[in-house]
C-alpha positions in Angstrom: 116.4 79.6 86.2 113.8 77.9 88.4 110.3 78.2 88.0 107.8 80.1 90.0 106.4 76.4 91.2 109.9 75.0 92.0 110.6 78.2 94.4 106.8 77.3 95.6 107.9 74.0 96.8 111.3 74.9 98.2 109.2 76.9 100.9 109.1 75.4 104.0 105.4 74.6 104.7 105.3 76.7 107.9 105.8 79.8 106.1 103.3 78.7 103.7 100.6 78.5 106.2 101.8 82.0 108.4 101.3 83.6 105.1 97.8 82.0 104.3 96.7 82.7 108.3 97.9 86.2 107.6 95.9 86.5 104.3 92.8 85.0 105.8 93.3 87.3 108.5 93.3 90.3 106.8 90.4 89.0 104.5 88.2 88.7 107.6 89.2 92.4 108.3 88.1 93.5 105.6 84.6 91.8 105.3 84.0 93.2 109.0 84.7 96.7 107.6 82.3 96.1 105.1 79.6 95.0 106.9 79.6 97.8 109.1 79.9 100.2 106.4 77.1 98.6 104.7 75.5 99.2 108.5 74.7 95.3 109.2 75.4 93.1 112.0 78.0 89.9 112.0 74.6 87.9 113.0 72.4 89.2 110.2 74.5 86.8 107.7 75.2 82.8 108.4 78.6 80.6 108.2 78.1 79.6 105.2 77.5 83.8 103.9 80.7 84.7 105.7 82.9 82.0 104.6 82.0 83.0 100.7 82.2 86.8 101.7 86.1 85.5 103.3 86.7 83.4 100.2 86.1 86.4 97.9 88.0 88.5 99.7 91.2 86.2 99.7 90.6 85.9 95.9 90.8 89.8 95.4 93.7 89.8 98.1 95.5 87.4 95.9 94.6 89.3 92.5 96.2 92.5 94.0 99.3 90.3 95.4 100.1 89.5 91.9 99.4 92.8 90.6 101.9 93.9 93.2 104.5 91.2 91.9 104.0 92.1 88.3 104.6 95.7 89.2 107.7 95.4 90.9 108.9 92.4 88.3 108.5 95.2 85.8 110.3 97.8 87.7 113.2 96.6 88.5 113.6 95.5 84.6 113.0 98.6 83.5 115.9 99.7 86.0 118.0 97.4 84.6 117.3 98.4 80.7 118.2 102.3 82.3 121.3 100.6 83.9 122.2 99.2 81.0 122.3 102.6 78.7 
C-alpha cells in the first residue's frame, strides 16, 4: 500500500497549486468576515498583520481538512467492519 507522501508526490503539481490558491482563497474570505465582524477596516491593519491573520487561517483550514479525512477514514471502516458481520 503506498504511503500518504508517495500519493503526495504522484500529484501532478498543477493540482497541487489549484488546491493551495483555493485554500488561500478561502482563508482570505474568512479573515475579511472577520474583520468586519470585529467592525474594522482592511486599512486599519498592515501586510505584514494580514499575511499572519491568512497564514493562521490556512493552518486551521488545514487542521479541519484532516479532521475531515480522519472522519471519513473512520467511516467507511466502520462500514466495512458492519459489512463484514
Amino acid at each position: 500500500m503506498a504511503t500518504y507522501q508517495e500519493i503526495l508526490d504522484n500529484v501532478p503539481q498543477s493540482v497541487k497549486d489549484k488546491f493551495l490558491i483555493k485554500k488561500r482563497e478561502r482563508a482570505i474570505e474568512i479573515v475579511k468576515e472577520k474583520i468586519s465582524q470585529s467592525g474594522k477596516d482592511l486599512n486599519d491593519f498592515d501586510d505584514d498583520e494580514m499575511e499572519g491573520m491568512i497564514a493562521d487561517e490556512e493552518q486551521n483550514l488545514k487542521g479541519d481538512q484532516l479532521k475531515t479525512i480522519l472522519v471519513s477514514l473512520l467511516t467507511m471502516e466502520g462500514l466495512t467492519y458492519l459489512a463484514e458481520l
